[in-house]
N, C-alpha and C positions, 0 to 999 in steps of 0.2 A: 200180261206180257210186260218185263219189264224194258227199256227204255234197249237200243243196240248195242252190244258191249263186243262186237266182232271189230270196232274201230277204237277199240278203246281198250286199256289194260284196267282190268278191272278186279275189284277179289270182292267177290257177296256174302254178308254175313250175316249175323241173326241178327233182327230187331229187338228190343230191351222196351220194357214200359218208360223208362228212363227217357228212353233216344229221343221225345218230341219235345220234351223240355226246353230245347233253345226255342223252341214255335212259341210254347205258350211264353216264356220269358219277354217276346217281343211284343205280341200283344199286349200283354200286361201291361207294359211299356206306355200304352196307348189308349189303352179302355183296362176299365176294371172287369175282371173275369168272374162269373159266379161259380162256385166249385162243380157242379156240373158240366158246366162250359170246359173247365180245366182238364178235368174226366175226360170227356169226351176227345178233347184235341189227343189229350197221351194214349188215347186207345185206337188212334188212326192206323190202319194197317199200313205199314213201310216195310220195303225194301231195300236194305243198309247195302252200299257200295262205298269201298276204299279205293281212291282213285288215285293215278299221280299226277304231279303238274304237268300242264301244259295240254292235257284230254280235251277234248270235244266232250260235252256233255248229250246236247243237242244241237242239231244244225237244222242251218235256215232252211225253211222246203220242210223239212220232216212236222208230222203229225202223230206229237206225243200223247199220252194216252193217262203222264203222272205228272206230277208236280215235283220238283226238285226240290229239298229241304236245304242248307248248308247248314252241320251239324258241327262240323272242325273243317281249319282252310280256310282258301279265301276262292270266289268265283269269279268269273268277268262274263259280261256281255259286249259282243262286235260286232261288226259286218265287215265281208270283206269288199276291198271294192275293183273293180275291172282291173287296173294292173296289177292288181295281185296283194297289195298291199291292204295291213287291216287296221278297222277304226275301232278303239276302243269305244265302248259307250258307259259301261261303269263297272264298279265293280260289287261285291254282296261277299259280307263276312258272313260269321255262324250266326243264325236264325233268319237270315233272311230266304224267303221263297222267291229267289229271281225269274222263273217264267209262269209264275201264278194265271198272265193274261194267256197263258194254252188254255186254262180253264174255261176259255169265252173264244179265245182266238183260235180254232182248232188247226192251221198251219202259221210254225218258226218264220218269222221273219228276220232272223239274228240267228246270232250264233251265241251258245253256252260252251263256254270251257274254263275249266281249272286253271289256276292263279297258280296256289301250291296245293302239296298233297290235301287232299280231300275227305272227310268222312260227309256222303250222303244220303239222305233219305227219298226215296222214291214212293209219293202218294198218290194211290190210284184217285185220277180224273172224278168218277163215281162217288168214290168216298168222301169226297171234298163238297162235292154236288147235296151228298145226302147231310154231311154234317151242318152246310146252311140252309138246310133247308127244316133241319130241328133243330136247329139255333140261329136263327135271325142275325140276333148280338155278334155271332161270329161271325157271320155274312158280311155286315157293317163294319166290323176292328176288319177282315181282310181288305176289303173294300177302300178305308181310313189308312191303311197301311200301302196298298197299292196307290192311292193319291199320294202320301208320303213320297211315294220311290218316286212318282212321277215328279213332285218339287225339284228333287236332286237330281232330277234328269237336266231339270230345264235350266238350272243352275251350270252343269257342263255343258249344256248347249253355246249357254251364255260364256263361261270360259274359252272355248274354242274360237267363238266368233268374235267377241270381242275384246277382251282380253290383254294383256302384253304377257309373254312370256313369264316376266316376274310376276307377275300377276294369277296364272294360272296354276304357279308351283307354291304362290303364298297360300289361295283356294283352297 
């Protein structure tokens, strides 16, 4: 099942051996890949969705079932908070898997939407499961990668709270 697309305008289209290429690009980035490993990531079953800006991908409370790729575009994650207003918390260009921790955290605590128009990939939960599970090394680079995103989290943490305006837009 793929991810709600009744709140969202969406157009679904065919996956390419091609399409996970910004994934493994990122890793590489981070560990070296054996060409097995590289195999393996471009043969991940996806479900390509072209979105427009400003979509909901996933919202807080929901329990997604895939991992979002960003493939083209840019993504953000937020919360909103009681009066209505919303906090960014960052953003994910192409190759990054911005709600990877669904794979372990089975309900959004945040919210996923669209920056601009979007080319993305939707990997089923399972297949993520089974790919570290016959590749260790991949387990690790996601794992090396989700510590990554966590660094630049605590980096805007640090911006917001302490900060001076100037300060935040040098950042």
């Amino acid at each position: 099942m793929l991810p709600p697309a009744g709140r969202v305008k969406a157009t679904l289209v065919s996956a390419s051996s091609s399409d996970l290429i910004p994934l493994v690009r990122k890793l590489e980035s981070i560990t070296q890949l054996t060409g097995e490993e590289r195999q393996a990531l471009e043969s991940l079953p996806a479900a390509i969705r072209l979105m427009q800006p400003r979509q909901d991908i996933v919202r807080d409370k929901d329990r997604p079932e895939h991992c979002c790729l960003v493939l083209s575009g840019w993504t953000y994650r937020y919360k909103l908070l009681s009066e209505g207003k919303r906090q960014i918390l960052s953003f994910h260009p192409p190759g990054d898997l911005p709600d990877l921790q669904s794979l372990h955290l089975h309900v959004m605590d945040h919210n996923l939407a669209t920056l601009t128009a979007c080319r993305l990939a939707f990997i089923p939960h399972e297949a993520f499961r089974d790919l570290t599970n016959r590749f260790p090394g991949l387990g690790a680079a996601l794992w090396r990668d989700t510590l990554v995103d966590a660094a630049i989290f605590r980096e805007w943490m640090t911006g917001i709270g302490r900060r001076t305006a100037f300060g935040r837009i040098a950042h």
